[in-house]
C-alpha positions, 0 to 999 in steps of 0.5 A: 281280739274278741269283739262283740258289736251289737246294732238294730237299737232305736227309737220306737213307739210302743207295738213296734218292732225292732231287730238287734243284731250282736255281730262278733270277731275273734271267736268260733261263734258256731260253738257259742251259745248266744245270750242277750240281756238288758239293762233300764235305768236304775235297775239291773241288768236283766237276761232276755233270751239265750240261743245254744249252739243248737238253735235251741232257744230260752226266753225271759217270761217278760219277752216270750212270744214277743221276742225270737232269737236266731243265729247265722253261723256263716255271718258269725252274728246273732240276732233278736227279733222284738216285736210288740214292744212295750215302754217297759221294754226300753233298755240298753241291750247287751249280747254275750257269748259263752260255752253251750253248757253254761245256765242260760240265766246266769251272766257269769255262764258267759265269756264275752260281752258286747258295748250294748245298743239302746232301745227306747219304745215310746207310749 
């Protein structure tokens, strides 16, 4: 049985940090890329980052330089590093695992998805 367990989410105030970590069973993680996407209310679900089997790493316009994307193949867990968080960045936030090949952007590029942890930055 596949699972995809996200944690790290929280409360915090704006210009604060926060580490997701998407912990996964029941797959090869070293052979899946690693995606992350998140969804604020009323609107759609958005990508964020994506890492590849690699360490190469993708990151939405909206988040560069603020968020890092890391993998421990050993842990079989993938993690977000989000720093200098905005209100605006106040979302559910979804990890997904998929094929290293697939469009980093494109949910359909990924197999597997987690229940999502909430993140809410406070101005």
């Amino acid at each position: 049985q596949v699972q995809l367990v996200e944690s790290g989410g929280g409360l915090v105030q704006a210009g604060g940090s926060l580490r997701l970590s998407c912990a996964t069973s029941g797959i090869i993680f070293s052979m899946k890329a690693m995606g992350w996407y998140r969804q604020a209310p009323g609107k759609q679900r958005e990508w964020v980052a994506r890492i590849t089997v690699g360490s190469v790493t993708n990151y939405a316009e909206s988040v560069k330089g603020r968020f890092t994307n890391s993998r421990d193949n050993a842990k079989s867990t993938a993690y977000l590093q989000m720093t200098s968080l905005k209100p605006e960045d106040t979302a559910v936030y979804y990890c997904a695992a998929g094929p290293n090949y697939g469009d980093y952007d494109n949910p359909h590029s990924y197999e597997y998805w987690g229940q999502g942890t909430q993140v809410t930055v406070s101005s």
